[in-house]
MARDREN-602836 format. One record per residue (C-alpha): residue number from 1; y, x, z. Coordinates in steps of 0.2 Angstrom, whole numbers, plus 5000, padded with zeros to 4 digits. Layout:
<gufis>
{gufi NUM; {Y; X; Z}}
...
</gufis>
This chain:
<gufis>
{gufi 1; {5771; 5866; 5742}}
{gufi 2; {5768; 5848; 5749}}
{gufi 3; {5772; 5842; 5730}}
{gufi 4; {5759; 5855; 5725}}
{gufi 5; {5745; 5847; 5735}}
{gufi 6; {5746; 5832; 5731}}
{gufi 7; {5745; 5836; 5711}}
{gufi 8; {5731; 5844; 5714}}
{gufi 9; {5722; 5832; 5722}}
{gufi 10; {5727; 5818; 5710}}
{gufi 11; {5719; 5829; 5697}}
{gufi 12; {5703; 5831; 5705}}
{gufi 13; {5704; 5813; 5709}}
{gufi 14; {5706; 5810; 5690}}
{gufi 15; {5691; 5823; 5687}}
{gufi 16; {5681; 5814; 5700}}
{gufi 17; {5682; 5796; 5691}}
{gufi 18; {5681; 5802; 5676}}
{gufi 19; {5664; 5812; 5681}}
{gufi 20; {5659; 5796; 5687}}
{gufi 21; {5662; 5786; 5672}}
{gufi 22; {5653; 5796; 5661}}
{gufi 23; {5636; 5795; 5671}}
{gufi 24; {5626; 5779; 5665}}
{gufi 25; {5613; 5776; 5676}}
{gufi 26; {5597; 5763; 5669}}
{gufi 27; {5579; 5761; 5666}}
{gufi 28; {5567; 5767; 5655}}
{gufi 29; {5555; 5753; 5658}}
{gufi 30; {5550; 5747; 5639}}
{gufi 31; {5554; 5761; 5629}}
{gufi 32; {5543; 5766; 5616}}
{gufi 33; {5541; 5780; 5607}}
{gufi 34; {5529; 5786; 5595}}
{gufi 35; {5533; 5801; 5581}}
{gufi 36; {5522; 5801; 5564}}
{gufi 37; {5526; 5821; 5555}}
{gufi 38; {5532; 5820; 5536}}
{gufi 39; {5537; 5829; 5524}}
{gufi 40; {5550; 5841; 5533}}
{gufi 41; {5552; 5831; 5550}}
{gufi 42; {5545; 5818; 5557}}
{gufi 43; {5547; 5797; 5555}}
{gufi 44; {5550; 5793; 5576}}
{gufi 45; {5546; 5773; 5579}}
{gufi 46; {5553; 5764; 5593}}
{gufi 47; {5556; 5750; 5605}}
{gufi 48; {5571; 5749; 5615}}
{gufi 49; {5570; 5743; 5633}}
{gufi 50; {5576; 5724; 5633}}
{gufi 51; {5595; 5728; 5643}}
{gufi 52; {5611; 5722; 5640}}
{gufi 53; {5618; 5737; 5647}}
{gufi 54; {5609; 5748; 5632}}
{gufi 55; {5620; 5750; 5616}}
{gufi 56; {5610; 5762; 5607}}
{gufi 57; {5599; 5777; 5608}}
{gufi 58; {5605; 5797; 5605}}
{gufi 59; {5591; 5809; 5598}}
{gufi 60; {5595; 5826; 5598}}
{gufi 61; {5585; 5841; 5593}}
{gufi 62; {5591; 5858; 5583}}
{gufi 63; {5584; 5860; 5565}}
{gufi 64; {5575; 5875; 5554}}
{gufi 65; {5589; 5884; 5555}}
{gufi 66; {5595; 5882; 5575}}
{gufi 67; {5609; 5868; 5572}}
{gufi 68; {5612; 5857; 5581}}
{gufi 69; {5608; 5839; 5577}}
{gufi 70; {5613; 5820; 5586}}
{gufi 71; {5605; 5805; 5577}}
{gufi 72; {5610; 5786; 5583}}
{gufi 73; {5598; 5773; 5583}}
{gufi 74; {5599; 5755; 5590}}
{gufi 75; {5589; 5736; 5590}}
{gufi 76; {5592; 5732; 5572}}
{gufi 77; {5581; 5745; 5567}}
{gufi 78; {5564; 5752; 5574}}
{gufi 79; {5562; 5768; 5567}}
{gufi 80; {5573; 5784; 5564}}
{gufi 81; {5570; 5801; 5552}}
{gufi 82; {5568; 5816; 5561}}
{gufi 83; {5574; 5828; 5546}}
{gufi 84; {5580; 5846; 5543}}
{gufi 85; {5564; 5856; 5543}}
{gufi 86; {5557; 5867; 5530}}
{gufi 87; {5541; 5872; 5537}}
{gufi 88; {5527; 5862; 5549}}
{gufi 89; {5532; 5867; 5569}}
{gufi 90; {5534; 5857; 5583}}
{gufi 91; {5552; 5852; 5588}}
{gufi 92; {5557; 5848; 5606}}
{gufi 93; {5569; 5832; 5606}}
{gufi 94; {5579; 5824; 5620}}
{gufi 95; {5584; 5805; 5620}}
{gufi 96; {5597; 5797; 5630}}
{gufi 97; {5605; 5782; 5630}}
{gufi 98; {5621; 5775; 5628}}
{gufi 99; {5632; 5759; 5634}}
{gufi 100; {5648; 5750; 5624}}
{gufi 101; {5658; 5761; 5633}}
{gufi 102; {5649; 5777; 5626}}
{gufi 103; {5642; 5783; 5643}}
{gufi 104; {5627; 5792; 5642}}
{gufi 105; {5613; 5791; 5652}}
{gufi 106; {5601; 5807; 5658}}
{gufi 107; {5590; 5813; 5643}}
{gufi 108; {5572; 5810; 5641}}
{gufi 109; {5563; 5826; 5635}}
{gufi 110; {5551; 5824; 5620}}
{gufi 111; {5544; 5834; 5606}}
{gufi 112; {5536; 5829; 5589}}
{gufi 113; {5525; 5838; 5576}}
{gufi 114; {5533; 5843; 5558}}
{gufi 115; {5525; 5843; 5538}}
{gufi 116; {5530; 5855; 5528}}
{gufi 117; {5545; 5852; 5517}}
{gufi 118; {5545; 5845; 5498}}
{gufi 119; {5552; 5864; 5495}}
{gufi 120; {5540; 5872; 5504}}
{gufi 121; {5527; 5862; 5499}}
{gufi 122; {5531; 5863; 5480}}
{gufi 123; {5522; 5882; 5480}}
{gufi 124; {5505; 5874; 5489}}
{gufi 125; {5499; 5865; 5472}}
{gufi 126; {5510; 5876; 5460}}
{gufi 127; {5506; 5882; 5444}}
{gufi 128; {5512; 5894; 5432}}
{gufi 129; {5506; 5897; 5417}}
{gufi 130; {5506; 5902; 5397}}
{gufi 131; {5513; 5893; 5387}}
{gufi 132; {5519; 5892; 5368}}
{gufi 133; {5532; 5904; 5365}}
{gufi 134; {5536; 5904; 5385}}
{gufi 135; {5528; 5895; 5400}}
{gufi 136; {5523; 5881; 5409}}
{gufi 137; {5527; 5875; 5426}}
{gufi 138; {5517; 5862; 5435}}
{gufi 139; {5519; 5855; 5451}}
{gufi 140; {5515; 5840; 5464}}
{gufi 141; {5527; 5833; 5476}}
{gufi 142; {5522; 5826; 5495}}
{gufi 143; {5528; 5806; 5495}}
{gufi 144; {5546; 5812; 5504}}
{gufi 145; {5554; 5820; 5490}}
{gufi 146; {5571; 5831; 5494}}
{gufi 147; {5577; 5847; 5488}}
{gufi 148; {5578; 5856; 5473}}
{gufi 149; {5569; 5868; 5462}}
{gufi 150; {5577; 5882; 5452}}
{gufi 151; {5565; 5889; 5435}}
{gufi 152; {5570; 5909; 5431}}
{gufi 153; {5561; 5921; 5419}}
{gufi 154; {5565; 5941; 5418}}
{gufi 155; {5576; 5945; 5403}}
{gufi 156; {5592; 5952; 5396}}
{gufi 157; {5609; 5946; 5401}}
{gufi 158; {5618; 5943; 5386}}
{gufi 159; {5634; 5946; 5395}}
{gufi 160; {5629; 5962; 5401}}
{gufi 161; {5614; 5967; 5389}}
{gufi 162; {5604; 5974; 5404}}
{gufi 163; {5590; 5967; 5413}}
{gufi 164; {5594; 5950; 5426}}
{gufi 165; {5584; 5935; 5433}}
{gufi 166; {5591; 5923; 5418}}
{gufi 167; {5590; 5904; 5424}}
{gufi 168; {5581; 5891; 5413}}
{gufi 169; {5581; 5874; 5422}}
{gufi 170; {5586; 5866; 5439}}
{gufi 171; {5579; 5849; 5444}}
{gufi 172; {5578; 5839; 5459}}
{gufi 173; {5560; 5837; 5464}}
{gufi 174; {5550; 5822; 5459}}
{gufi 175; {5540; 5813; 5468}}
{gufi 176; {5521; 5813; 5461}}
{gufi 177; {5526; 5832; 5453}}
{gufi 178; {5529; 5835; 5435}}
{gufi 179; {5524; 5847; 5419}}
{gufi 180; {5538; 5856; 5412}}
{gufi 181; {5537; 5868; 5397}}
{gufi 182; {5551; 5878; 5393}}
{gufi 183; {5551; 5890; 5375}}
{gufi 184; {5562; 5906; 5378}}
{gufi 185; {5574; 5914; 5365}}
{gufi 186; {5569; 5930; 5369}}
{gufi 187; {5552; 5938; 5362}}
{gufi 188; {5544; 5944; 5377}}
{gufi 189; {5525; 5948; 5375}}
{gufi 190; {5522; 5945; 5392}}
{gufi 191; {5535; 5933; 5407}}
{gufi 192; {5541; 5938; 5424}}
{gufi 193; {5544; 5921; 5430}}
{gufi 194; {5553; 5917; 5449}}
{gufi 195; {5552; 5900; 5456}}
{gufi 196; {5564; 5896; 5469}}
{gufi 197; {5568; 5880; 5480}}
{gufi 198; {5581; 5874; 5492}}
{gufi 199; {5587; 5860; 5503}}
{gufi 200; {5602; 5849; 5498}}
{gufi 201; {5612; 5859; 5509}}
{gufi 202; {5610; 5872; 5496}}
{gufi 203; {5600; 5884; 5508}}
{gufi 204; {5586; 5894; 5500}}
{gufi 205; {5568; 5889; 5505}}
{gufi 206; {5557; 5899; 5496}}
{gufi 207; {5552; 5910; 5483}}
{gufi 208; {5537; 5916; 5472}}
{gufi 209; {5538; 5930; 5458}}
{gufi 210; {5523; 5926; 5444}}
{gufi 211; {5521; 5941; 5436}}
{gufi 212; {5514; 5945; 5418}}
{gufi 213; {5513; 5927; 5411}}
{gufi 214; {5508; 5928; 5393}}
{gufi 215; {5521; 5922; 5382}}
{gufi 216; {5510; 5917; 5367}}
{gufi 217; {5522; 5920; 5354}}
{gufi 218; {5518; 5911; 5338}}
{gufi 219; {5521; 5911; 5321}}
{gufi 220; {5516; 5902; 5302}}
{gufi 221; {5502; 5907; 5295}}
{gufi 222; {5502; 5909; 5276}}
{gufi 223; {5488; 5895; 5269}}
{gufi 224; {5486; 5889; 5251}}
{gufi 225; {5478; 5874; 5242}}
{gufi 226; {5461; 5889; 5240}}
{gufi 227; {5459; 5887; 5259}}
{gufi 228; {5459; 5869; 5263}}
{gufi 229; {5444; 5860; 5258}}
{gufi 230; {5444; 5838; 5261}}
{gufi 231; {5428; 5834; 5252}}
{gufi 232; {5435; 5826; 5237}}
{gufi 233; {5446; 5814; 5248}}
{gufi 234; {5459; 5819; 5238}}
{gufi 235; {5467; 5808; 5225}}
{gufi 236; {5471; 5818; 5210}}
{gufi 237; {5483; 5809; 5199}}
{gufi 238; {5492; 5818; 5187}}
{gufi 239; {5504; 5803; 5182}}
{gufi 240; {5509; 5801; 5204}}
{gufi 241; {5508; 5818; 5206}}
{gufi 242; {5497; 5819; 5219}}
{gufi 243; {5484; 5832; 5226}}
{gufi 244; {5480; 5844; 5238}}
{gufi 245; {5495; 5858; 5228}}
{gufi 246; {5508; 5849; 5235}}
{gufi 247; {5502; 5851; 5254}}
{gufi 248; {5507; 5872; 5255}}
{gufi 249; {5519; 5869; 5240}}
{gufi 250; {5533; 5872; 5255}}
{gufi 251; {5543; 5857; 5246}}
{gufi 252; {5546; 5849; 5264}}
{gufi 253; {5557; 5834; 5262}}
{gufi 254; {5551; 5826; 5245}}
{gufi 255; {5562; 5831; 5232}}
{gufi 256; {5554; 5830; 5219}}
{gufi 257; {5550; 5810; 5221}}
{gufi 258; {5570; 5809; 5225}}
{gufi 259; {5573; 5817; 5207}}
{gufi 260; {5560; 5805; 5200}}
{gufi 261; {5568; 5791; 5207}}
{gufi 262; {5587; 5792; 5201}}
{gufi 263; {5580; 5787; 5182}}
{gufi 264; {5573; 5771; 5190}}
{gufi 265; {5582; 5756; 5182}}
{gufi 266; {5575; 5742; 5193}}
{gufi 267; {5574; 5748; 5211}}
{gufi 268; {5562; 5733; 5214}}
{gufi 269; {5547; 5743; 5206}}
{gufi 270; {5549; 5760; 5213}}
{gufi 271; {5547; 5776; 5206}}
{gufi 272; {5525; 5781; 5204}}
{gufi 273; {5530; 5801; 5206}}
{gufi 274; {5527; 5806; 5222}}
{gufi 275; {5524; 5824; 5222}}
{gufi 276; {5512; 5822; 5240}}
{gufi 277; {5495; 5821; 5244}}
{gufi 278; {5485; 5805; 5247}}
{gufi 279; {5468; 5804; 5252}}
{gufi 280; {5455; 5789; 5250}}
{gufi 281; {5450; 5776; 5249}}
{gufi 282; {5440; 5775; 5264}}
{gufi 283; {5444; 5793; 5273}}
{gufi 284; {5448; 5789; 5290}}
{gufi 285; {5434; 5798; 5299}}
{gufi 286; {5431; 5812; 5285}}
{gufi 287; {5433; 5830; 5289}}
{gufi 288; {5445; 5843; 5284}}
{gufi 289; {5442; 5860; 5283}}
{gufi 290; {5457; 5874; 5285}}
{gufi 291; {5448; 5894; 5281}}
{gufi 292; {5461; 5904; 5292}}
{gufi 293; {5451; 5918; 5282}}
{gufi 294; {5451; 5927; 5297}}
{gufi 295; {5449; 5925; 5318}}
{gufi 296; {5466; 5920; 5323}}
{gufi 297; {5471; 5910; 5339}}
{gufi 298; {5479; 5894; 5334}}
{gufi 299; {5495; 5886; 5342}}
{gufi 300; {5499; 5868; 5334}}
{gufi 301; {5495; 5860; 5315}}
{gufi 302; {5511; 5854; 5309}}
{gufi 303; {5512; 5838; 5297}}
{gufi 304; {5527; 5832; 5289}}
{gufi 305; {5530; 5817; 5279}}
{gufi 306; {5542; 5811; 5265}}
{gufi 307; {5562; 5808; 5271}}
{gufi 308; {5568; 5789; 5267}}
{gufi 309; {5573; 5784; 5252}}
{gufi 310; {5578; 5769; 5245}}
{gufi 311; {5567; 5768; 5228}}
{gufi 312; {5554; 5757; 5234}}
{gufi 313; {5535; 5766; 5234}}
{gufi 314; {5524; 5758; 5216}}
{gufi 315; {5519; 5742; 5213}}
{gufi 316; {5514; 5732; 5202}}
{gufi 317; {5503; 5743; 5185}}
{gufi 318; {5510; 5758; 5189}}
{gufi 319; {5501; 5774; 5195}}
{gufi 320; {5493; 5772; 5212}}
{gufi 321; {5501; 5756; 5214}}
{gufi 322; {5482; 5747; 5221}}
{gufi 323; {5484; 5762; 5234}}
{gufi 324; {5504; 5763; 5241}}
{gufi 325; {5505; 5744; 5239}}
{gufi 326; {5524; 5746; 5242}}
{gufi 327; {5521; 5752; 5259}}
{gufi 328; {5520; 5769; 5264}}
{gufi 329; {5522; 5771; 5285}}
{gufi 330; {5506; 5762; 5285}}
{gufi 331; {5499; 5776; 5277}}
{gufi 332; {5503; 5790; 5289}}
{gufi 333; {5491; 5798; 5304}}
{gufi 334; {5493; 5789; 5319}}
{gufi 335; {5477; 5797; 5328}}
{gufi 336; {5472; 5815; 5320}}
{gufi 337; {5457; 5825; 5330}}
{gufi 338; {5458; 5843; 5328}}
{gufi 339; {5441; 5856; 5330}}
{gufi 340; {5436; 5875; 5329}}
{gufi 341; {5424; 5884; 5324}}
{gufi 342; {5422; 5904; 5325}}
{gufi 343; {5410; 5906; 5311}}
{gufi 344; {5405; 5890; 5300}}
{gufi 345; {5414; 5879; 5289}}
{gufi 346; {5402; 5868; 5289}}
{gufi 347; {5410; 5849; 5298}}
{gufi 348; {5390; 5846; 5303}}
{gufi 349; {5386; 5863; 5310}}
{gufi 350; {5383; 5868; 5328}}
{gufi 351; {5399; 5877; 5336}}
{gufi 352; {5414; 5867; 5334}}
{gufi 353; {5424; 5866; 5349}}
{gufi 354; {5437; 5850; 5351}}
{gufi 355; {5455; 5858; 5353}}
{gufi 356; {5467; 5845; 5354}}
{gufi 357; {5474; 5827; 5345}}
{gufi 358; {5488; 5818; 5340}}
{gufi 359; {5485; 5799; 5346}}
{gufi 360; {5501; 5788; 5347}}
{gufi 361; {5502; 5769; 5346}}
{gufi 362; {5499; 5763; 5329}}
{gufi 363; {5511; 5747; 5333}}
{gufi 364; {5524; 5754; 5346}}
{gufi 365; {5534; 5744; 5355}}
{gufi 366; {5549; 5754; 5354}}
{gufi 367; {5551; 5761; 5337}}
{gufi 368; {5556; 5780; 5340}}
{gufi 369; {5541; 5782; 5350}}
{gufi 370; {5534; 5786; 5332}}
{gufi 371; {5534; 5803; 5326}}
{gufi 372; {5539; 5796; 5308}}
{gufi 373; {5549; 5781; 5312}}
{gufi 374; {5564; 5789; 5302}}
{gufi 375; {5552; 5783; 5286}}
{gufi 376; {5559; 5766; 5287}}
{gufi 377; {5577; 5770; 5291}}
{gufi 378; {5584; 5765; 5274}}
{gufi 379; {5601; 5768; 5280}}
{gufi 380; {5600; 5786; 5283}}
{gufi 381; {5594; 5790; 5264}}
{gufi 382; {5601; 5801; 5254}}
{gufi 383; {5613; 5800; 5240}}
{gufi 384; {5611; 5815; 5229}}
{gufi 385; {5599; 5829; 5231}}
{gufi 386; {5609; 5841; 5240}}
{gufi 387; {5611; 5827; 5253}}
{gufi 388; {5592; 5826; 5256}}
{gufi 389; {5592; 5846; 5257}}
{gufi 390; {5602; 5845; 5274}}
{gufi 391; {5591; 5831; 5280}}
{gufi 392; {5580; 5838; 5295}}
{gufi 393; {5561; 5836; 5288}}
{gufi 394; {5551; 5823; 5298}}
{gufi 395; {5533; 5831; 5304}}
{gufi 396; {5524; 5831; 5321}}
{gufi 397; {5514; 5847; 5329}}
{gufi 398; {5498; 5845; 5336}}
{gufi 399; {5496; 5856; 5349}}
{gufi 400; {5485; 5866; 5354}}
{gufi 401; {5479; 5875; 5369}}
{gufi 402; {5486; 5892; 5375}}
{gufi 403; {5472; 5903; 5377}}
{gufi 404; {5464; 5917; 5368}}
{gufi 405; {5449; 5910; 5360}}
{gufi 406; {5450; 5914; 5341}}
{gufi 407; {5443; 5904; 5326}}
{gufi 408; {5440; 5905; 5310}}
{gufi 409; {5439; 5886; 5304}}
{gufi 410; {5448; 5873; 5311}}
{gufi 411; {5443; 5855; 5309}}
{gufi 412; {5455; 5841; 5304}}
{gufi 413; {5450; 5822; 5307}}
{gufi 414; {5460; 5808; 5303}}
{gufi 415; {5455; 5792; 5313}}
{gufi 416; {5470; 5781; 5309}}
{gufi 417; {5486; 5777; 5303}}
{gufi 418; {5501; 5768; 5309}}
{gufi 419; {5500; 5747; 5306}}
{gufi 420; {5514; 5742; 5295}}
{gufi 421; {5530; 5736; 5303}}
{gufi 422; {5539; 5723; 5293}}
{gufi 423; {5526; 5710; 5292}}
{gufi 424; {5507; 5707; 5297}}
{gufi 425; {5500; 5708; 5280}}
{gufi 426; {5487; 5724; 5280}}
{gufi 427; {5493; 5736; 5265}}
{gufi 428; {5481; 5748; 5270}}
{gufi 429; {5464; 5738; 5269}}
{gufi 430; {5455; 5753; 5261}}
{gufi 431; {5459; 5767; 5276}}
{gufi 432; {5470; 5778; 5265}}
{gufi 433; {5482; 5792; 5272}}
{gufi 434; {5496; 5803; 5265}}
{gufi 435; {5503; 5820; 5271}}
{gufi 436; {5517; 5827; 5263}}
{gufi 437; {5516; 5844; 5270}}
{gufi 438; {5505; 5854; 5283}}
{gufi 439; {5508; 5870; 5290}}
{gufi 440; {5497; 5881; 5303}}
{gufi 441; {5504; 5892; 5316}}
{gufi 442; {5494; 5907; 5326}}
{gufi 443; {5498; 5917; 5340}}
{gufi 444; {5510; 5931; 5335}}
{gufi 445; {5497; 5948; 5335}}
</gufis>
């Protein structure tokens, strides 16, 4: 019994030291504290008070979701994050301190003021919208950035063939925001689109449902040689082959000039076929007019332009040798303005309504940030003729807006062309362009 009592007051004798070790007693006298609120917490700026005894500083508080959470800060830094929050709250946090032997003073109650999160905020300044073929998403981001968003639309599973939320993108917000158009696969006249975010703990934040988002389908509208009119801008030349037949002849890639060029013996003069159009001299500036022959919507103008090929463009005597020069990129759009009009053809009449442009660098610094730079990529040319068949055709689409204004004309101006990259030597003194191919395309009815 005796050896009993005296066990048990050795244990509380432990207990009592080791109470005693674990209290910490100092000052407050110059601690600091200040919280600014950000973007899902709150940045908390400090000064320690000037004692040896004071190792570092614990800040505890619980998060959006009631855990728990213990932060360490200490004098080789003045400020901490304050994280874990979705929405703007205030936030009750107690600091204590602690000494080399981890002992822990009594706590100091504080609370600080919260911003809404980058994924609760992503909704304040989102928009949804139409888009060609599918939709568009738009979004700014506050200057702390974490999280992520998740892009669904209402469709058909292809697993199961019945109706599911089918996911189209996840990012990590960006901070500043970002555009994002996506094109769907599946022909809906009309999108249900739901926008989700979470944390990077993978908990959901929010959600919105945009129902009824017009899809904007579109497709190629049938135009001939009857409907374009240029104004005589056109070079004619039955020898080249060249004129306003071969822009909606469908002939995509240059075949024709390909064939031509084979019975070339000396490579150094180049072939003068050219089955294209070319228009000049002097017609940057000159209008275009396309007859849709009827109201339609329009979506984007698509111009293509002739694959590489190693047979030099003519030089010399031949047939529009004083226009090609034996230069050809110099010779494509750079900056094309595009305009409508519901009832007039007319390019000085009242009623035309700017709608969209191509305008790209005409000397860019980085070579694919050319829509034709393939032009001058010798390497990738064709052999044969069933070669340049499984060539992708080069072109570039000039959007246009997503809305339901409908015109009859549409108005094509070309401004200028790309400068000539092998050398400085102007080939293109006389302002003439070339197209091989252009196509329109309307919203689907």
């Amino acid at each position: 019994m005796r050896n009993t009592i005296l066990l048990l007051l050795l244990i509380f004798s432990f207990s009592a030291c080791n109470d005693d070790d674990t209290v910490f007693e100092t000052g407050t006298e110059g601690l600091e504290v200040k919280f600014t609120p950000v973007a899902g917490g709150a940045m908390m700026h400090y000064t320690l008070p000037n004692n040896r005894d004071i190792f570092a500083m614990n800040v505890r508080y619980k998060d959006w979701q009631g855990n728990n959470v213990l932060k360490t800060c200490g004098y080789s830094g003045d400020s901490l994050l304050l994280d874990g929050f979705t929405r703007g709250q205030e936030v009750a946090v107690n600091l204590s301190f602690v000494n080399h032997r981890n002992e822990e003073s009594a706590s100091l109650e504080y609370s600080f003021e919260t911003l809404d999160s980058a994924p609760w905020a992503f909704f304040d300044d989102l928009e949804v919208s139409s888009s060609w073929n599918g939709f568009q998403v738009i979004y700014k981001s506050p200057t702390v950035v974490t999280g992520m968003a998740h892009i669904f639309y209402l469709g058909i599973n292809p697993v199961t063939q019945k109706e599911d939320t089918i996911l189209v993108n996840s990012f990590p917000l960006l901070q500043g925001g970002d555009t994002l158009n996506f094109i769907l696969q599946q022909e809906n006249l009309k999108n249900t689109v739901i926008v989700r975010t979470e944390d990077f703990k993978g908990y959901r934040v929010r959600q919105e449902i945009f129902p009824d988002v017009d899809a904007f389908r579109s497709e190629k509208w049938p135009m001939t040689a009857a409907d374009f009119n240029d104004f005589g801008i056109s070079i004619e030349d039955v020898k080249a082959k060249t004129g306003v037949q071969y822009l909606f002849d469908g002939e995509l890639r240059g075949e024709e000039r390909f064939i031509a060029s084979t019975a070339v013996t000396d490579t150094r003069l180049g072939t003068e076929v050219c089955a294209t159009y070319v228009a000049g001299p002097y017609a940057f500036g000159k209008p275009i007019i396309l007859d849709l022959r009827e109201q339609k919507t329009p979506a984007w103008v698509r111009m293509y332009c002739l694959c590489p090929m190693t047979a030099r463009f003519p030089v010399a005597n031949q047939a529009l040798s004083n226009v090609w020069e034996g230069s050809y990129e110099d010779k494509l759009p750079s900056n094309v303005t595009v305009y409508g009009n519901k009832e007039s053809s007319d390019p000085n009449a009242d009623g035309w309504e700017y709608l969209g442009r191509l305008a790209q660098d005409p000397k860019p610094e980085v070579q694919k940030d050319w829509w034709a730079y393939r032009t001058t990529q010798l390497e990738f040319a064709p052999s044969d003729v069933n070669e340049l068949a499984k060539q992708d055709p080069i072109y570039v689409d000039i959007q246009l807006p997503p809305h339901n204004k409908t015109y009859r004309y549409l108005k094509l101006v070309v401004n200028d062309t790309f400068d000539t990259r092998s050398n400085t030597v102007n080939h293109n003194e006389r302002d003439h362009f070339t197209l091989h191919e252009l196509e329109v395309f309307v919203k689907k009815n």
